[in-house]
Structure formats: C-alpha cells, structure tokens
C-alpha positions as CSV (number, residue, x, y, z in Angstrom):
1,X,7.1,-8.9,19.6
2,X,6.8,-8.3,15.8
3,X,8.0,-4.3,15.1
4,X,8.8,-2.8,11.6
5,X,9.6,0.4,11.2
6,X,11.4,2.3,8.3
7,X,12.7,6.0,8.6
8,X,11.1,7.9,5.5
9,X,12.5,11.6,6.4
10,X,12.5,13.4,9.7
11,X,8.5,13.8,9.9
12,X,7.3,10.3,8.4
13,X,8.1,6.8,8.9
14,X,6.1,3.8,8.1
15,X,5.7,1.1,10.6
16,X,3.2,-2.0,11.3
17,X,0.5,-1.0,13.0
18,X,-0.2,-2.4,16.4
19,X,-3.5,-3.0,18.1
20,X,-3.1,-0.1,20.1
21,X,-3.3,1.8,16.7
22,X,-7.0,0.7,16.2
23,X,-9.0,3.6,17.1
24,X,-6.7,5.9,15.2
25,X,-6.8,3.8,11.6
26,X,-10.6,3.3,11.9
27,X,-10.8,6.9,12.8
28,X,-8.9,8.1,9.3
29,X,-11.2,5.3,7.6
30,X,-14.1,6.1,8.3
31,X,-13.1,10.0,7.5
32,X,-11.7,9.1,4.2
33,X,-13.9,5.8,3.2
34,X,-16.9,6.9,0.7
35,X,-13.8,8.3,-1.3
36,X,-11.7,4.7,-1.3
37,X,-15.0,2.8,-1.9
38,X,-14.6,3.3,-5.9
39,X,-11.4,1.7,-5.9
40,X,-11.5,-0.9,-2.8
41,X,-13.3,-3.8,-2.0
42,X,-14.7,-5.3,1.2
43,X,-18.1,-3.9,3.3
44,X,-16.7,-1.0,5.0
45,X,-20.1,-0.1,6.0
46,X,-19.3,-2.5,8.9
47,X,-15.8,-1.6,10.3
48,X,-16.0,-1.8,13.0
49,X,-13.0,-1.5,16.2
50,X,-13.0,-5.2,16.6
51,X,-12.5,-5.7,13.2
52,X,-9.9,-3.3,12.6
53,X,-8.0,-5.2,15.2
54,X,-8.5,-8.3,13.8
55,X,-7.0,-7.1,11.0
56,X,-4.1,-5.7,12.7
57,X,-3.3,-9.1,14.1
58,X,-4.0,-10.6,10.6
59,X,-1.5,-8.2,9.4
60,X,1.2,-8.9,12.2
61,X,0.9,-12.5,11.1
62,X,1.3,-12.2,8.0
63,X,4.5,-10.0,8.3
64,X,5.8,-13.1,10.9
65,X,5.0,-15.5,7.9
66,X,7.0,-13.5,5.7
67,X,3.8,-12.9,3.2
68,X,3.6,-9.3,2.9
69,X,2.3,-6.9,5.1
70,X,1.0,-3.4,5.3
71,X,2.6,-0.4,7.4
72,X,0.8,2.2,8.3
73,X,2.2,5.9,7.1
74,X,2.7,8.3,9.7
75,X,3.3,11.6,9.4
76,X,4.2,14.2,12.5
77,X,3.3,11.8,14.5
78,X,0.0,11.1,12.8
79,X,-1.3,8.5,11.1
80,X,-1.7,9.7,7.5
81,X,-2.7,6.6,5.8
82,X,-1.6,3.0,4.7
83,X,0.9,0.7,1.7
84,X,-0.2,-2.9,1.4
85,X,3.2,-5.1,0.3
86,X,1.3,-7.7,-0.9
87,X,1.1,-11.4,-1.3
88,X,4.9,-12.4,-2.0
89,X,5.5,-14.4,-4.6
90,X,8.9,-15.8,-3.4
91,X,9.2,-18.2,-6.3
92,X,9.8,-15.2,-8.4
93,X,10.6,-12.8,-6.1
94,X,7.9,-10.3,-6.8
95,X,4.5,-8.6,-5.0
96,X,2.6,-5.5,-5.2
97,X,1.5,-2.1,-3.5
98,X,-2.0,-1.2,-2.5
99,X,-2.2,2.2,-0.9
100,X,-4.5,4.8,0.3
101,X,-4.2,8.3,2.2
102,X,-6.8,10.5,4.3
103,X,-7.5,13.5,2.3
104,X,-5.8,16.2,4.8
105,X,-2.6,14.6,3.9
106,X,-3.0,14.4,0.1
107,X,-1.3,16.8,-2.7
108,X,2.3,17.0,-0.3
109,X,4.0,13.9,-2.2
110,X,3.4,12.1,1.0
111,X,2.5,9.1,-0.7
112,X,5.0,8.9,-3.1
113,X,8.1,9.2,-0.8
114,X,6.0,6.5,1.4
115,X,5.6,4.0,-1.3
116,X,9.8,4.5,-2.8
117,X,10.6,4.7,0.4
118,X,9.2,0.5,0.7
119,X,10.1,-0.2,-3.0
120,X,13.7,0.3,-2.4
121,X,13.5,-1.8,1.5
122,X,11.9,-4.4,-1.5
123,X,14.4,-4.5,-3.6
124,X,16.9,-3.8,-1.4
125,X,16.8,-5.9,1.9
126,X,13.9,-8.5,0.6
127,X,15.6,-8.8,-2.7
128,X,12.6,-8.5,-4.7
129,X,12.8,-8.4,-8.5
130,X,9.5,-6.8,-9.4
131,X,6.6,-4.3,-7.4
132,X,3.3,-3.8,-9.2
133,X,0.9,-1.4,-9.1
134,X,-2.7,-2.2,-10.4
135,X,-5.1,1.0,-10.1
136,X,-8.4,1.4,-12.3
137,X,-7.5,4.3,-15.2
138,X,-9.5,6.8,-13.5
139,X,-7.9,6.5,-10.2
140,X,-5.7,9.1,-11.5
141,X,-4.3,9.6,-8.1
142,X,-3.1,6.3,-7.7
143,X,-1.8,6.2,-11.1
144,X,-0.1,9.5,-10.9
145,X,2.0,8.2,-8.1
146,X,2.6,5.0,-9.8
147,X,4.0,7.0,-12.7
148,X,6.0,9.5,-10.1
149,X,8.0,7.0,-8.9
150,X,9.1,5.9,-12.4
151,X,6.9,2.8,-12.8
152,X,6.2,1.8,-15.8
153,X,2.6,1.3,-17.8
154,X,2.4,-2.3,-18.8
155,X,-0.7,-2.5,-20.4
156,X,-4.7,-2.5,-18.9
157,X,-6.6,-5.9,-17.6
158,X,-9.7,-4.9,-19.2
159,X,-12.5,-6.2,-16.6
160,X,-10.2,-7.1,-14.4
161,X,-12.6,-6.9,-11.0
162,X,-16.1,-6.5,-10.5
163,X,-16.4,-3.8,-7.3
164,X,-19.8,-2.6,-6.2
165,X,-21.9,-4.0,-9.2
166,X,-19.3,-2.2,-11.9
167,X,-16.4,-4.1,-13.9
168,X,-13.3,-1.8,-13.7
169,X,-10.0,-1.9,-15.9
170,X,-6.6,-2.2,-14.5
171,X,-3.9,-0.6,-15.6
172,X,-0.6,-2.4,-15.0
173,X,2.1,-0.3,-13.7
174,X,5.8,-2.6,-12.8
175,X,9.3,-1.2,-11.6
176,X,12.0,-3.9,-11.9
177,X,15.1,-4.4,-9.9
178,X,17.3,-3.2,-12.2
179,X,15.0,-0.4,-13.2
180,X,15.8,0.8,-9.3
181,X,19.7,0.9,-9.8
182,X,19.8,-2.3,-8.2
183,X,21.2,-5.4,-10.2
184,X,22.4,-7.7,-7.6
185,X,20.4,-10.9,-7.1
C-alpha cells in the first residue's frame, strides 16, 4: 500500500489522499471551486466522485513512479486543502508547487507552513535543488505565500497560459537548495 504522510505541527499533517478520501476533497472543491476557477484549469463543472477517485489513484501512481504527487493538507482532522509536487525533473533535480485551500481555512498561515513544511522533505529527503512557484500576478494570495516562505521573484512569463478564454502572466517565484540552509548534494 502506497502511504505518505508528513507531520506539519500537532493539528496539521499532509498526507496522500486515499480513495476513501473522495467524498471529503470533492466536498471542499466544490465549496471553494468558482474561487480557484481564475487560476486553475480543467472543467470542474463536471467533477464528479468517480473522477475524483480516478484522480486519487492517478495521484497514488504517480507518487509510486516517483513523479510527483499531491498530499492533501489536513488540519484537526479536516481536510483543509491541497500542494501539488509536481512533475520531477530528476535530470536536474527540480519540480514545482501548485496549491489551493478552502476558504474557512484561509488567513491562519496554514498554507504557508504546509507548503515549507514539503519544500524542506524536497530538498531535504528527495534532494531537490530547486521548487517553483508560478501564480498569475493578481493571485496575490498565492504569491503572498510564495514570497512568505522566502522565494524569490524571477521574473513574469508574459502570456504564459490561456485559462477560460483570457491569457494570464506568470510570475516566477524559485527557492534553491542552498537558499534553504541546505548545501549538500
């Protein structure tokens, strides 16, 4: 059975999300969606259980195929929202965080403990060089907590993605290794 979980204080931990799970992350979804559908892609208009446990098993593959994976964030026992370590890129030792959080949770630094708490398992036990963080510059949320945890701006991808008939810019936020009081390779 695949099973990650990582400790984040004494009321949060994130962990992969099992099928079981399903009912509970579409239920926070579909609370939180019309906010998330400025900044995410795919039709969410048709999530639907099955296909929030197909992802799950996508997900659980993907963390078997060391590839990434996303963890869900729970908090008092509730699920409070989700980190995407994406794609790997093993050859240079580097991926990037995707994120979201239902709005009952927001404005408590949640998400920002969440997210160092997987940057340092990234560069610490994976042995990752680099994490990005690619948010639109007026998803000031995302790009505050990007900034919180001492990422740096890189520069904007003007046009970078066309989402729901709109070109948005993405700012490029990176936190190195070293940047993270981590050297070793």
């Amino acid at each position: 059975m695949v099973d990650f979980t990582l400790r984040v204080d004494e009321q949060t931990e994130l962990r992969l999300p099992k099928e079981g799970d399903a009912e509970e992350e579409l239920a926070l979804w579909r609370e939180n969606h019309e906010e998330y559908l400025w900044w995410f892609p795919g039709d969410y208009e048709s999530k639907t259980l099955e296909k929030t446990r197909e992802w799950i098993r996508s997900n659980l593959e993907r963390f078997s195929n060391n590839r990434g994976f996303a963890v869900g964030i729970w908090h008092r026992g509730d699920l409070a929202g989700m980190i995407d370590l994406q794609e790997i890129d093993w050859v240079n030792m580097k991926s990037g965080l995707a994120y979201w959080l239902g709005a009952a949770f927001q404005g408590k630094g949640l998400m920002t403990m969440a997210c160092r708490a997987l940057v340092d398992h990234a560069f610490g036990d994976m042995k990752l060089n680099r994490i990005e963080i690619r948010c639109a510059p007026e998803n000031t949320k995302s790009c505050a907590v990007a900034q919180r945890l001492g990422f740096k701006r890189e520069g904007v991808l003007r046009q970078s993605e066309l989402l729901r008939g709109r070109y948005l810019d993405h700012v490029v936020y990176a936190v190195l290794r070293e940047d993270n009081g981590r050297e070793d390779v």
